[in-house]
C-alpha angles and dihedrals in degrees: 000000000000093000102054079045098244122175121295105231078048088053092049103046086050087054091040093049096050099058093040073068099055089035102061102197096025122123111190146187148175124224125189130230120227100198100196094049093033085225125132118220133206109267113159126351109153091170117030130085123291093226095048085055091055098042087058103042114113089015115164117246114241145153084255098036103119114275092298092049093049096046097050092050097041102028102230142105115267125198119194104184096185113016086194090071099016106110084220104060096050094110084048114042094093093053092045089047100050088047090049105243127132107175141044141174117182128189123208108241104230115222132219082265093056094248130106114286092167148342121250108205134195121191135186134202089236130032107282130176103208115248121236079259098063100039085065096047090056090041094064091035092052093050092051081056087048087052092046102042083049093044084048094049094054094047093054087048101047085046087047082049095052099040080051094049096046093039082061096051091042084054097042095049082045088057092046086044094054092044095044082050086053093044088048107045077043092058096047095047085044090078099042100041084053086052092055086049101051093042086051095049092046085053095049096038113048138019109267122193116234093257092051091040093052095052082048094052090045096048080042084053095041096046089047097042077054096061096040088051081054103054097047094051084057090039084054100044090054088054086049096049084043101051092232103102100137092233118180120217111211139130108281131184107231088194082065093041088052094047091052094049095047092053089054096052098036089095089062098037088062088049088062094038083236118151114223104216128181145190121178108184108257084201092053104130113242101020127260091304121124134163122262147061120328097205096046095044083045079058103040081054100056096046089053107035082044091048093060104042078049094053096026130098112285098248092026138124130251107199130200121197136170136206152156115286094219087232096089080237118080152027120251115209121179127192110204128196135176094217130131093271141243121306113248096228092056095052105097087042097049091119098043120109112263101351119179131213125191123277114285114187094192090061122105095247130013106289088211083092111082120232091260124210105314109083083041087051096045092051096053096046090053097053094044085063087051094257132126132245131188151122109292090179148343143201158075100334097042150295126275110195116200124219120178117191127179118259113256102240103257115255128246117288087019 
């Protein structure tokens, strides 16, 4: 059992077992010391009563503690042949005797440091002085506890050691994450705020016609509008991270929340050429509806819907559909696009903030450039209304990403 690195009390009540085999008559336990508090703790009692377990556990260790109190504070084995008249025993008669037992003989366990980590006791129901033949049987035995208490020690450290270990490197990729984020969200002001400046600059330098003032202005707005978008993703993101997004659950119509995206991005649809479709099942039970927050599902619809006109073919088709999940539940939406796929490598970090994958020159646009915050954000939003996002699928003829949103309950005459 030690060495399959069973449990100890498992361990303990083997070893105790087996000599309550070889001892007819006998009745033993093991108690732990806890060195910082001097208690002993139950470790191992196959045989004894429950409620006399429970009465001595946590006992304090003490010069007149029983005969396991006294040998872990003296370190030495201490024989009380009858607890009734044994000095010792006096806070404890009344306990042994309800639990039937006259005698008891405990022996220190001795520890890898040569000091008690326990006490290994053997009673017995009349008063009883142990034989040369059992001292050496509970000196061997003891010495198989000692092995156990020490094997499961180790083990507890090294697995301390290892939670520790992988606590520090949790905490350290946590760290790089969050500077690369900063790097990263740095680097994507960086373009816009420039484009402020120099704007600025152009309006306070020279004399611009209207016509010329007015584009100024507009590239000064949309720059602006840029950096704003930015830092509410990563606002967003914090209050994510943080479980504290203000998120509304209400009945929404997703055939409205499709509309709106699409009119947003109908602008940069038209850029790529790239036609937005959608089919919303007519026959879907139960209607469009489904339960969350209008403005962030608004939101989870543009990133991804965006992000495929951005990553699809140039003249191609994003498509938005809606059915039924098949659970009774919930609300399946897929977003399908006919670009070149998802990298395999970015795959698993699909949803992390500013992932990169390696150059692909048959992409839409340069895959140097990470995915940014959207998919990250969009995932976050979604789980925050209690739904569900991920890859459905993935290659050379397109993506297909899967949200699933609760069904909004059906009202009334419906």
């Amino acid at each position: 059992m030690i060495a399959r690195a069973a449990p100890l009390d498992e361990v303990l009540t083997g070893i105790l077992a087996s000599l309550e085999q070889l001892m007819p008559g006998a009745r033993c336990s093991v108690l732990l010391l806890d060195r910082e508090r001097g208690t002993l703790h139950h470790g191992a009692a196959p045989s004894l009563p429950e409620t006399y377990v429970g009465a001595i556990d946590g006992m304090a260790i003490g010069p007149a503690a029983g005969s396991c109190g006294t040998a872990a504070a003296l370190d030495v084995a201490v024989v009380a042949t009858d607890v009734r008249s044994d000095p010792r025993w006096a806070g404890y008669r009344e306990i042994a005797a309800a639990a039937g037992l006259r005698s008891c003989w405990s022996t220190p366990i001795e520890g890898r440091d040569g000091r008690p980590v326990g006490t290994f006791a053997v009673y017995h129901a009349r008063p009883h002085r142990p034989n040369p033949r059992e001292q050496l049987l509970v000196d061997r035995f003891t010495h198989l506890a000692s092995v156990a208490i020490d094997h499961a020690r180790l083990v507890q450290e090294r697995r301390a050691r290892l939670e520790a270990e992988t606590a520090r490197r949790t905490a350290e990729e946590l760290s790089h994450a969050r500077l690369e984020l900063l790097a990263a969200v740095g680097h994507e002001a960086r373009t816009p705020i420039q484009a402020i400046v120099g704007f600025a600059e152009l309006l306070g330098t020279m004399d611009l016609d209207e016509d010329r003032r007015r584009e100024a202005l507009q590239h000064i707005g949309a720059a602006a509008g840029h950096v704003m978008d930015l830092l509410s993703d990563v606002l967003d993101l914090s209050r994510i991270e943080a479980n504290v997004l203000p998120v509304a659950a209400e009945p929404v119509d997703l055939g409205e929340v499709v509309d709106e995206a699409f009119g947003l991005l109908s602008a940069q649809a038209g850029r790529r050429e790239c036609r937005l479709v959608h089919d919303l099942g007519d026959d879907l039970a139960g209607g469009h509806r489904v339960l969350g927050d209008r403005r962030r599902l608004r939101q989870v619809l543009i990133n991804l819907v965006a992000n495929s006109v951005r990553h699809g073919r140039a003249g191609g088709r994003v498509e938005v559909a809606c059915r039924d999940a098949g659970d009774g539940a919930s609300v399946l939406v897929t977003i399908d696009d006919d670009g070149p796929g998802i990298p395999l490598e970015l795959l698993p970090r699909i949803f992390t903030p500013y992932a990169r994958a390696a150059p692909d020159d048959d992409a839409a646009e340069p895959s140097t450039e990470s995915i940014g915050l959207g998919l990250a954000l969009a995932y976050g939003l979604v789980r925050a209304m209690d739904g569900e996002l991920s890859v459905g699928s993935s290659g050379p003829g397109g993506t297909s990403m899967h949200l699933r949103l609760p069904r909004a309950p059906r009202s009334e005459g419906a």
